[in-house]
N, C-alpha and C positions, 0 to 999 in steps of 0.2 A: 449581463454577465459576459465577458470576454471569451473568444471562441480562438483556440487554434488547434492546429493540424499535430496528431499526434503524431510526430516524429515524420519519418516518409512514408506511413500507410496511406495519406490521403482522407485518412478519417478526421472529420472537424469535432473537438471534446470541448466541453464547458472548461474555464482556465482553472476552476475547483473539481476534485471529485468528491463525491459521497460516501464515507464509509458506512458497511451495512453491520460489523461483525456483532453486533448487541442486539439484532433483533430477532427474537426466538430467545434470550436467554434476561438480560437486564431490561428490553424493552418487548412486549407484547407484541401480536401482528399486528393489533389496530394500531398503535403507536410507533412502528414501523411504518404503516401507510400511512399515517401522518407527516413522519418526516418527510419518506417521500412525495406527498402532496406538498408540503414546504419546498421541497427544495424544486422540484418542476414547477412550481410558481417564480422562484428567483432564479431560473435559468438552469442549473445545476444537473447540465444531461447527462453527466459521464457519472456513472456509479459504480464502485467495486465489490467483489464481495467471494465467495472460493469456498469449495464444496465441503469443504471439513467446518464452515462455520454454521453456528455462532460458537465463540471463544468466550472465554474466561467462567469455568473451563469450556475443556471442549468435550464432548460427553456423548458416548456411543448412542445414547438414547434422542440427539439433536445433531448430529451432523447432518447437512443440506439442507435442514430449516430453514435458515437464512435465506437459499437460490428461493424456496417452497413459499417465503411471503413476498417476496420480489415478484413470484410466478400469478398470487392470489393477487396483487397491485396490479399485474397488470391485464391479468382476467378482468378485475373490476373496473380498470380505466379506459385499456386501450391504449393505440398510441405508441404502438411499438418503434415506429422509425423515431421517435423526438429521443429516443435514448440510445445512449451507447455502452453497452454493458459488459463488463470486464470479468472474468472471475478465473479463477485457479486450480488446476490438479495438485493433489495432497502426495507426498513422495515419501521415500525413505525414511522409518521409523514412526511414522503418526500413524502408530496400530488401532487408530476407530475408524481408518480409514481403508481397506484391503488390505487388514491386518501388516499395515505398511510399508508393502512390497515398494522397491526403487519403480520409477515413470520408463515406459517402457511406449515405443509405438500402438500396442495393442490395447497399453491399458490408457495412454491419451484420448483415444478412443472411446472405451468404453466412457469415462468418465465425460468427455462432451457429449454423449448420451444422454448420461444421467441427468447431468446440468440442467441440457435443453428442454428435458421431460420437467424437471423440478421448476425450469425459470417458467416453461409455457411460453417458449419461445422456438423460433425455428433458429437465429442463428445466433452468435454471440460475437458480439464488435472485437475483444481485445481476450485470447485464452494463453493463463499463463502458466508458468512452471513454477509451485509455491518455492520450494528452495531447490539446490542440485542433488541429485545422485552423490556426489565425490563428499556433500556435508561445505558447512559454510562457515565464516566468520561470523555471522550477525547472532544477532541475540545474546548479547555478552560473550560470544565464544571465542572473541577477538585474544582476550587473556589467555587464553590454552591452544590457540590455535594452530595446528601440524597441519600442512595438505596432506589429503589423501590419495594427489593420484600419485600412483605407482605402475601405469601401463596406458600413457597414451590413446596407445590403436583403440585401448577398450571402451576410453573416453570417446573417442570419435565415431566409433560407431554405434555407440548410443545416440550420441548425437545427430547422425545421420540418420539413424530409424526413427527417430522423434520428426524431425524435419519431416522424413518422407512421410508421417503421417499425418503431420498438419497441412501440409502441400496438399494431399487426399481432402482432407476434411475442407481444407481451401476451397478448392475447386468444386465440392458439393454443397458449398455455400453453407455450410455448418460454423464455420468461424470466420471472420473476416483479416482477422492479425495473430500470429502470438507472440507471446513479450515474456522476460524472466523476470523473478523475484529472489531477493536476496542471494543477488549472485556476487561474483567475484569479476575485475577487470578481466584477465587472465579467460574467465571461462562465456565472458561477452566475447571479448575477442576471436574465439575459436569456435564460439557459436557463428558469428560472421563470417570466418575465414570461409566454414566448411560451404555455408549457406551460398555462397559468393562462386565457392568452386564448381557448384555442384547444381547450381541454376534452382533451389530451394527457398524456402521463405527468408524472409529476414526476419531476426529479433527488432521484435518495433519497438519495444521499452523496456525500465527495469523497473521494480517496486523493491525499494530497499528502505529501511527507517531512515529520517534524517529529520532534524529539528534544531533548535538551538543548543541542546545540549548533548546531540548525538551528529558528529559530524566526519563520520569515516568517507563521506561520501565528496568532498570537499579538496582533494589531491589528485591524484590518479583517475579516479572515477570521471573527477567536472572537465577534464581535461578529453577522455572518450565521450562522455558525454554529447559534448560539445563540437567534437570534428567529426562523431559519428552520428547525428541528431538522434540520439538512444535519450530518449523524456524519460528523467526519474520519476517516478510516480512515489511521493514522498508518504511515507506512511507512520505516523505517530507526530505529527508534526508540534502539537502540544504534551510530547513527552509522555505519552498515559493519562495525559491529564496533570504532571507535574507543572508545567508552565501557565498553567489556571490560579496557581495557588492555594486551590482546596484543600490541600496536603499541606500547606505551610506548618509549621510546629510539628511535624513530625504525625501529625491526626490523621482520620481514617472517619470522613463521615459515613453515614449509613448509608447505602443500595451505591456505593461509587465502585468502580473499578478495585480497587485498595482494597476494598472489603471482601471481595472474592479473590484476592492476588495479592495477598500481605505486602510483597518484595518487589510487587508491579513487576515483574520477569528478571529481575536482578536489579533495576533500576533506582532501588529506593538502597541508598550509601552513605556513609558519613558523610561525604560531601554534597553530596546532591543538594543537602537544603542551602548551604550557603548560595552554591552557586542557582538556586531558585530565586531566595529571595536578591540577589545581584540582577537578575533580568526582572523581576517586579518591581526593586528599586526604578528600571531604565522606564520601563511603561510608568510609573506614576510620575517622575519629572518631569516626563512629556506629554502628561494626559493622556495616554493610551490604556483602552483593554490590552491587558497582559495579553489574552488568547490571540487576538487581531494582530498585536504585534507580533507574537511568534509566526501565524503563519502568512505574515506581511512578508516576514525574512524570508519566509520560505518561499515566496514569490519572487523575490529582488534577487537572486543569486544568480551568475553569472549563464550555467547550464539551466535549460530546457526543465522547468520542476513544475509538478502539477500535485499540489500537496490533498491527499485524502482527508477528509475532513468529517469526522466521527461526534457523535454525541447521543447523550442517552435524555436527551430531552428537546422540546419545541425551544425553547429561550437559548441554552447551548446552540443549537443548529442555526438559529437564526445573527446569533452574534460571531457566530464562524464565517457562515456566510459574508458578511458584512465586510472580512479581512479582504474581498475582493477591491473593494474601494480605496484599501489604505496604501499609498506610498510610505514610505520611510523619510524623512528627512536625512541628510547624508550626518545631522549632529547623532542622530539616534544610531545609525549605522556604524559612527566610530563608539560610541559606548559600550556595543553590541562588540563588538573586536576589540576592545579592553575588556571585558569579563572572560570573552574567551579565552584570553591570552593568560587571563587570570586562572581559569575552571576550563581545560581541554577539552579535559574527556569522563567529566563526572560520576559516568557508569559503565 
């Protein structure tokens, strides 16, 4: 497995990361510890995961589950330095979360407590900020989207009390980076600015969705990305699971995702299926697994991408994994930019 340096932290990551958010809720702990014994077999150091999981849903009665069999894995294996572990404060509005109160210097804090008690770890390679304070475009909220700041200074010093308490948490060797999640150009950039002025951490990444059929991330973004080395850490890169095809016809097999999330989070639209079966069209002219191709793209892209790589079984995970190996052909690449050009922005 290919190793590089996540962005300028100096931290070296598997070029895949692991998504954990199904275990505790679709998948069991032993079957959590399975994939995770698959995937530190095929190299796969960098794993994510964020303290309000496991999802779909998300349920008062299982938040932190998730960090709590990462924490039992690693009780049982050991081997703390081979990994590099990512995970997330839960913010504004995700009331199973401190009836959810906006991210605050004090409560950055507590919750990397939490974390490190729940993982059974002492530090955490990559702590992120699940969405902003100010609310975000992602999540379909691109259709209705108003910003919310209305007072600058207030943005900024939240911002700066955040910093000065990952700076703190830095230096006690409690975290080693923190990075955002579905954020906005605009509020990368001012996380920077302030970071810059003020001798404070830098944002080392972003975790925003991006796939073949979700690609806000592909203007603005690949362009900071790229002159600022801010690694997307791409997340959903098979769409939910649209870009497998198991959903072809509009179906809904038993224990999938769909079956606990009808509308896959808005995802599932009139058009979706066309433009589904338009990208399983491109993999089967060229022999490819559909899933390996989507997150082949999601490798080949011009910016810095390190696609999270999710699955609720051993044969999923291991044919995910696999997309490390695949180039693209440049004939598959332009097909792949005819559908687009056909199917933008599908959800």
């Amino acid at each position: 497995m290919e190793r590089v340096e996540l962005g300028r932290t100096g931290i070296e990551v598997s070029r895949l990361c692991l998504g954990t958010m199904t275990w505790g809720s679709q998948n069991t702990e032993a079957e959590g510890h399975a994939q995770a014994d698959l995937a530190i077999s095929a190299g796969v150091t960098f794993w994510d995961t964020a303290e309000m999981y496991p999802t779909n849903p998300v349920r008062a009665e299982t938040v932190g589950d998730t960090e709590r069999i990462i924490g039992t894995w690693l009780r049982a294996r050991g081997g703390r330095s081979r990994l590099q572990i990512a995970t997330k404060i839960s913010g504004a509005g995700q009331r199973m979360v401190r009836d959810g109160a906006p991210i605050t210097g004090a409560s950055l804090r507590l919750a990397v407590e939490q974390s490190l008690t729940r993982l059974q770890t002492d530090y955490i390679d990559l702590y992120q900020l699940h969405w902003p304070n100010r609310g975000s475009y992602h999540f379909r909220q691109a259709w209705r989207y108003r910003p919310q700041v209305t007072d600058r200074a207030a943005v900024e010093a939240h911002m700066l009390d955040v910093l000065e308490a990952a700076a703190a948490l830095i230096a006690e060797g409690k975290i080693r980076a923190i990075g955002l999640s579905n954020e906005s150009v605009w509020g990368a950039g001012l996380w920077l600015s302030l970071a810059e002025q003020h001798g404070l951490p830098r944002m080392a990444s972003v975790q925003n969705e991006y796939s073949l059929l979700c690609r806000q991330f592909d203007t603005d973004w690949c362009e900071f990305s790229m002159v600022e080395n801010m690694p997307l850490l791409a997340f959903s890169p098979l769409a939910t699971g649209l870009l497998s095809g198991k959903y072809a016809g509009d179906v809904t097999p038993e224990g999938t995702r769909r079956s606990f999330t009808p509308d896959l989070g808005g995802r599932v639209t009139p058009q979706v299926f066309p433009a589904v079966a338009a990208y399983l069209g491109i993999a089967a002219a060229h022999g490819l697994d559909p899933c390996q191709m989507a997150i082949a793209f999601c490798l080949s892209r011009p910016f810095p991408c390190l696609p999270i790589i999710g699955a609720t079984s051993l044969a999923q995970l291991t044919t995910n994994i696999a997309a490390a190996d695949l180039v693209l052909t440049e004939a598959v690449q332009v097909d792949i930019a005819a559908v687009h050009r056909q199917f933008p922005m599908p959800y």
